[in-house]
Each structure stands twice: as structure tokens, then as C-alpha cells.
C-alpha positions in Angstrom: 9.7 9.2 29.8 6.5 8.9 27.5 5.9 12.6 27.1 7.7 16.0 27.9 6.9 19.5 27.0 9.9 21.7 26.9 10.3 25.6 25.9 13.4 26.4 23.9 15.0 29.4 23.7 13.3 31.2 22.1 9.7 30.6 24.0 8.4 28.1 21.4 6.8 25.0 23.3 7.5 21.7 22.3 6.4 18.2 23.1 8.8 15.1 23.4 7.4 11.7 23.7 8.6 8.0 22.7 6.1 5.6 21.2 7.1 1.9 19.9 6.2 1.5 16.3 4.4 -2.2 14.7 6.5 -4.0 12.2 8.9 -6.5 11.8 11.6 -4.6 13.0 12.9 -2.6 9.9 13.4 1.2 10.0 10.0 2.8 8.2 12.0 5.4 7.0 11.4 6.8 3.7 14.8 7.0 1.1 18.2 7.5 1.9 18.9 11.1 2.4 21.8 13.2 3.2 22.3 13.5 6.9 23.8 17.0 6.0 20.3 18.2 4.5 18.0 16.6 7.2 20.5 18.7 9.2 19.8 21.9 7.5 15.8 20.9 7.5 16.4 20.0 11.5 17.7 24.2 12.3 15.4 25.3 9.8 12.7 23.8 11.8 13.4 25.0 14.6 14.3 28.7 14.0 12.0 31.1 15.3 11.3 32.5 11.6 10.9 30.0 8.7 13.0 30.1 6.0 14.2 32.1 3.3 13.0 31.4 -0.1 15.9 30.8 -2.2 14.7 30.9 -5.6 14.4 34.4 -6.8 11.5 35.7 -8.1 10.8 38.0 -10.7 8.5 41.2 -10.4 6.4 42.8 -7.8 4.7 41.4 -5.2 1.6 42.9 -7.2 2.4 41.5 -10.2 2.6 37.8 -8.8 -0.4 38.1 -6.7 -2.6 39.7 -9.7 -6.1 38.4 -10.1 -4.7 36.7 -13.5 -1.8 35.0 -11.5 -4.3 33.5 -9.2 -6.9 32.3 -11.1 -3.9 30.3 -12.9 -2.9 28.9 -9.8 -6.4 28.1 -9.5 -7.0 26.2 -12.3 -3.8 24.2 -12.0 -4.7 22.9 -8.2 -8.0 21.9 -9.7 -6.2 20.0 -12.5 -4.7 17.6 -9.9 -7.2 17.2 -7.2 -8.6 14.1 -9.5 -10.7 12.3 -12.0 -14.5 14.1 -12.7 -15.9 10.4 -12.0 -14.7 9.7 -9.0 -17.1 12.4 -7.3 -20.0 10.2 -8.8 -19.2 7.0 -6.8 -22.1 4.7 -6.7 -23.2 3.1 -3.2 -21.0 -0.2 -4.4 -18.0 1.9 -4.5 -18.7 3.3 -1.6 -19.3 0.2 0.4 -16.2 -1.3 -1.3 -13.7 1.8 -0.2 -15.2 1.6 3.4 -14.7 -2.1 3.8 -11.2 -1.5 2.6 -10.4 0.5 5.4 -11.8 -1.7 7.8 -9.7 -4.3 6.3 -6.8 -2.2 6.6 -7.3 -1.0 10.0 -7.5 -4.3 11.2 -4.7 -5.9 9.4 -2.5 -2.9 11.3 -3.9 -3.4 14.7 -3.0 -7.7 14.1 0.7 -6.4 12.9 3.0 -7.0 16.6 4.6 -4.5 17.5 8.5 -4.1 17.3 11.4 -3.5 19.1 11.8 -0.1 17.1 10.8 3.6 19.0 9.8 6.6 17.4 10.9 9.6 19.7 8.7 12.8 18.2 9.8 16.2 18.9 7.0 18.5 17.9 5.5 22.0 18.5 2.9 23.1 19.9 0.6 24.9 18.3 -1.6 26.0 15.4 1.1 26.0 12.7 2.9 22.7 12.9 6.5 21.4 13.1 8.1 18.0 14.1 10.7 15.6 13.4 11.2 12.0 14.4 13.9 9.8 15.3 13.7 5.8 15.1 15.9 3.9 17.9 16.4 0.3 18.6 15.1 -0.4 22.3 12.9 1.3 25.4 15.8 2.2 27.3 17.8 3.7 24.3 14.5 5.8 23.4 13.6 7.2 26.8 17.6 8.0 26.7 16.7 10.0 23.8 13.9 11.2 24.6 15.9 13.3 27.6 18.7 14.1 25.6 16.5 15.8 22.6 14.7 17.6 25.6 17.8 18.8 27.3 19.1 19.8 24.1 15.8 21.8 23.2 16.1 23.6 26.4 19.6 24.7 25.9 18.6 26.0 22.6 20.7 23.4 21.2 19.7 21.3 17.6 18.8 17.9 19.1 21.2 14.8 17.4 20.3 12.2 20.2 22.9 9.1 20.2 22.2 5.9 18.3 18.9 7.4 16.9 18.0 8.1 12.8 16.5 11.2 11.9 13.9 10.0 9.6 11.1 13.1 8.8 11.5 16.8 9.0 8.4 18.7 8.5 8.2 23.1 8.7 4.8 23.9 7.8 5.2 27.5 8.2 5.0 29.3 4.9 8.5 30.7 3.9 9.6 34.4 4.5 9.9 35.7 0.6 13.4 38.2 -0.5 11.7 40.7 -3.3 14.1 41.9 -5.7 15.1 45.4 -5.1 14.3 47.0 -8.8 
């Protein structure tokens, strides 16, 4: 199976597909991490409503979203977007960052590709949400492929055999629990 598309329980669509990664064969997973807390991130994923905020905030909601409070916010996001001169690039830069990617682009395509599968769960549409398992082998991916499938139909949290959950991403902006003053 290259590519599925599945409805859970709850009428969200989802897409399942395998696709072989490039590499020498090592997992491209990021750091070790709890497979208890990518389980947690896994169900919090795919729960019809995000999740709960669990830091508690003080004030009202007009308090925190006060013109003062924003322009704060503001400020600090243009703090980190960079460096003043690097929006004044001169044509050499910019000839030396494009070549760069060529380079790059190239050197990826030359990399063979491995024995290692990627299965990707992900849903469909405007807000984004996906994980990914790695697996060793075609056959043991397309097996996975199915079983996250099946489980996503029966409204089950997928955990296919012999496969790492490596990346759990919710981009759906968390539900917020005001105080009750």
C-alpha cells in the first residue's frame, strides 16, 4: 500500500502512505524520548479537540489580550526573527545562498536510498496534524501501513509492530481553562 485515506471515528480524514527514506540506514530520528510522552502527543493528536493548556494563567482574557500585552508580544517576535543586515544582502550573497542550495539539493538526490520506511499518518486538511513511524523493510512498512489504517478506523491510537514513533506534530492551537475569579 503506498497511500490510504481513512476516516476515524470521529469523521476526521486521514491519509496513510509509506515512503523509503535516503541514508545509510540509521534511524533519522531526532533524541531519545519517552515512549510514554510520544504516547500522550500520539492521543492528543488525534482527539477531535486539541488540548488543554496546562499552565494556568493569570487574569482575564481581556487583560492578556490588551493592546499593551500584544504589542509586547510584538516586539519580542521581532527580536528573534534576525540580524538588521541580513535584509541588505548584496547580489554576492545572494548568488552564494542560491548555489548552496543547489549544492545541497543535489548532494540529497546522489545520497541512495535505504532500507529504512517512513509510514506517515496525517490529516487532511487546513490545520495540520501527523506522526511518523520508521520501519526496517517494504513488506514490514506496507504491514504497517494497514495496521495504522485499521486502527484509525476503529478509532483506535495506532502502535503498529516493529515500527518507532519518531515525530508528533498538533498544530491546532490549544483550548485555554480561565480561572474562575
Amino acid at each position: 500500500m503506498r497511500k490510504a485515506l481513512v476516516e476515524d471515528a470521529h469523521g476526521t480524514r486521514w491519509s496513510v502512505r509509506t515512503r523509503r527514506l535516503r541514508g545509510h540506514g540509521g534511524s533519522s530520528a531526532g533524541p531519545a524520548t519517552e515512549p510514554d510522552a510520544w504516547g500522550s502527543q500520539l492521543e492528543d493528536a488525534l482527539s477531535p479537540l486539541p488540548a488543554r493548556r496546562t499552565d494556568q494563567r493569570t487574569g482575564s482574557p481581556d487583560q492578556l489580550l490588551a493592546p499593551d500585552a500584544s504589542d509586547r508580544a510584538l516586539a519580542a517576535v521581532r527580536g528573534e526573527i534576525g540580524a538588521p543586515g541580513l535584509h541588505h544582502a548584496g547580489a554576492f550573497e545572494i548568488l552564494a545562498a542560491a548555489w548552496h542550495l543547489v549544492a545541497d539539493a543535489v548532494r540529497h538526490l546522489r545520497t541512495p536510498l535505504s532500507n529504512r520506511w517512513r509510514v506517515e499518518l496525517a490529516a487532511r486538511g487546513r490545520i495540520r496534524r501527523w506522526a511518523h513511524w520508521e520501519i526496517a523493510g517494504a513488506e514490514s512498512a506496507a504491514r504497517a501501513a494497514v495496521a495504522v489504517a485499521d486502527d484509525m478506523r476503529a478509532g483506535r491510537v495506532p502502535a503498529p509492530v516493529g515500527a518507532l514513533l519518531v515525530e508528533v506534530v498538533d498544530q491546532r492551537p490549544l483550548r485555554w481553562s480561565w480561572p474562575v475569579a
